[in-house]
GUBA-56789 format. One line per field, with one value per residue (C-alpha): residue number from 1; x negated, y, z negated. Coordinates in Angstrom, 1 decimal. Layout:
! GUBA-56789
seq	(NUM; ...)
x	(X; ...)
y	(Y; ...)
z	(Z; ...)
//
This chain:
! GUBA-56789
seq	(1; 2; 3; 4; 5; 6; 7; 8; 9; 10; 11; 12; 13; 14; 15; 16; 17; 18; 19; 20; 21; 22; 23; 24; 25; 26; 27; 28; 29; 30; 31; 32; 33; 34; 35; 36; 37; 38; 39; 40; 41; 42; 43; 44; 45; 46; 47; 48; 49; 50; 51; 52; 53; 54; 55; 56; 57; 58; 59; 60; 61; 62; 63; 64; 65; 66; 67; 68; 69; 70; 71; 72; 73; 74; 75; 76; 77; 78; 79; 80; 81; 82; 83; 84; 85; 86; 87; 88; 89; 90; 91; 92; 93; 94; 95; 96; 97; 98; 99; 100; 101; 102; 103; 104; 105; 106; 107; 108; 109; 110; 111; 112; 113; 114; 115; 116; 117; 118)
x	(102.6; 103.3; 102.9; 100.9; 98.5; 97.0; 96.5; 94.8; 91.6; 88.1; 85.5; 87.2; 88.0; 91.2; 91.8; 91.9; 88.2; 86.4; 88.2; 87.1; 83.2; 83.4; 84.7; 81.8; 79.1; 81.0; 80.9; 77.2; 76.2; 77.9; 76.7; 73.5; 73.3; 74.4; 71.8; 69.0; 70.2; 70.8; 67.5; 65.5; 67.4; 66.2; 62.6; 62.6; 64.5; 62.1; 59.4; 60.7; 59.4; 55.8; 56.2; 53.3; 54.9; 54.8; 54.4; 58.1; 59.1; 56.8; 58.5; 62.2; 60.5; 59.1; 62.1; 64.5; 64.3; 64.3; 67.4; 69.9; 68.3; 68.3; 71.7; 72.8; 70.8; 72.9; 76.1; 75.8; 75.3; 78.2; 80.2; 78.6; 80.7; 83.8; 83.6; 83.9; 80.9; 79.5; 76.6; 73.9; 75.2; 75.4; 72.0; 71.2; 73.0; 71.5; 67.5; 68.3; 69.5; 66.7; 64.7; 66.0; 65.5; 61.7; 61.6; 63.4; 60.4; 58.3; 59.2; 59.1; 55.8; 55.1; 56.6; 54.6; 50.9; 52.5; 51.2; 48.1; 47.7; 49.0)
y	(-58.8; -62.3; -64.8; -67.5; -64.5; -64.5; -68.4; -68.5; -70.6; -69.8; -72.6; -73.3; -69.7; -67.5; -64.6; -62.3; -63.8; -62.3; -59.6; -58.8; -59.8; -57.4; -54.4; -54.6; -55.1; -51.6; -50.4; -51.0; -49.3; -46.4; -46.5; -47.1; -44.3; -41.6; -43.3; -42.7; -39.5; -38.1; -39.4; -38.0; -34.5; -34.8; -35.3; -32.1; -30.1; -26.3; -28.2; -25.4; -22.4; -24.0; -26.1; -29.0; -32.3; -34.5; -38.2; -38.6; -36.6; -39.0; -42.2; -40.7; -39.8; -43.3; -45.5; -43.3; -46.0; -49.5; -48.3; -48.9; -52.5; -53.3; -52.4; -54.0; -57.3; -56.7; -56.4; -59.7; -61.2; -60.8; -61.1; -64.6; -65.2; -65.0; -67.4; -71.2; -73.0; -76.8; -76.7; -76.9; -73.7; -72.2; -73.1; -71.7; -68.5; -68.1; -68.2; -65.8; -63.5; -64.0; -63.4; -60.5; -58.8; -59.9; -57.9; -54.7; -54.9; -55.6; -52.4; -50.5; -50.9; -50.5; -47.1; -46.4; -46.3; -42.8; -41.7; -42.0; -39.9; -37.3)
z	(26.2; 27.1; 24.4; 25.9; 27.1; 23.7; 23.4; 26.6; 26.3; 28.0; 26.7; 23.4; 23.1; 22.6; 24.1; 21.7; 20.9; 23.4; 23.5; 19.6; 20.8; 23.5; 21.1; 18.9; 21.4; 22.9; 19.6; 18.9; 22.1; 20.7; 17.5; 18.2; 21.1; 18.4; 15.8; 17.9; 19.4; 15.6; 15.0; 18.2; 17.4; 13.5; 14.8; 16.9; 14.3; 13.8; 16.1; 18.6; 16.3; 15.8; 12.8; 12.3; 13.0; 9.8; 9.6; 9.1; 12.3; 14.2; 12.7; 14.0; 17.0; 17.5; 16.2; 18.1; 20.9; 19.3; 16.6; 19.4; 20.4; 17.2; 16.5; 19.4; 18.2; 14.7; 16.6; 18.8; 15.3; 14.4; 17.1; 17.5; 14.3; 15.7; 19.0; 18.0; 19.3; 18.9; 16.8; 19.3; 21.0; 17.8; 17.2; 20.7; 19.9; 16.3; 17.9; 20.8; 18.0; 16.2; 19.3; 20.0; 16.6; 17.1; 20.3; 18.7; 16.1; 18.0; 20.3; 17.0; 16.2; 20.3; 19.5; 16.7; 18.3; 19.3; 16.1; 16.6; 19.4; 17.5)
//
């Protein structure tokens, strides 16, 4: 690899920066597609042979959704960490983080009115 590849600057930013913020955001998507596929498959584990659904299978059921958005919200988090920003943009960054974990609860408890139908 050439040298002066991995010095190479975008907005303040090396390289190998973005390339590390990019990993875990891939990372998170996977991650948090297994979570909430572990977690939809747990929630329909012996409903097949008749079983009465419990509260807990109704929580898995519902948060099955919002665990990879709020996974992904974890990840961005930290990969914020590792780009160097001015303060203001690192302000910016921190309250759309902090926005998007209020929309992941906030879709969590969307996803919990399920239970009451049931």
């Amino acid at each position: 690899m050439h040298p002066d590849l991995m010095y190479f600057q975008v907005a303040g930013n090396e390289l190998w920066r973005i390339g590390v913020v990019f990993f875990i955001l891939l990372v998170s998507f996977v991650v948090g597609r297994i979570a909430a596929y572990l977690m939809s498959r747990g929630a329909k584990l012996k409903e097949e042979a008749g079983e009465e659904l419990t509260l807990a299978k109704l929580v898995l059921r519902s948060a099955s959704g919002p665990v990879a958005f709020l996974i992904f919200a974890g990840a961005l988090n930290i990969a914020f960490l590792f780009l160097r920003m001015s303060e203001p943009v690192r302000q910016t960054a921190d309250t759309v983080v902090q926005l998007l974990i209020s929309v992941g609860i906030a879709y969590f408890l969307y996803r919990l009115v399920d239970i009451g139908d049931y």
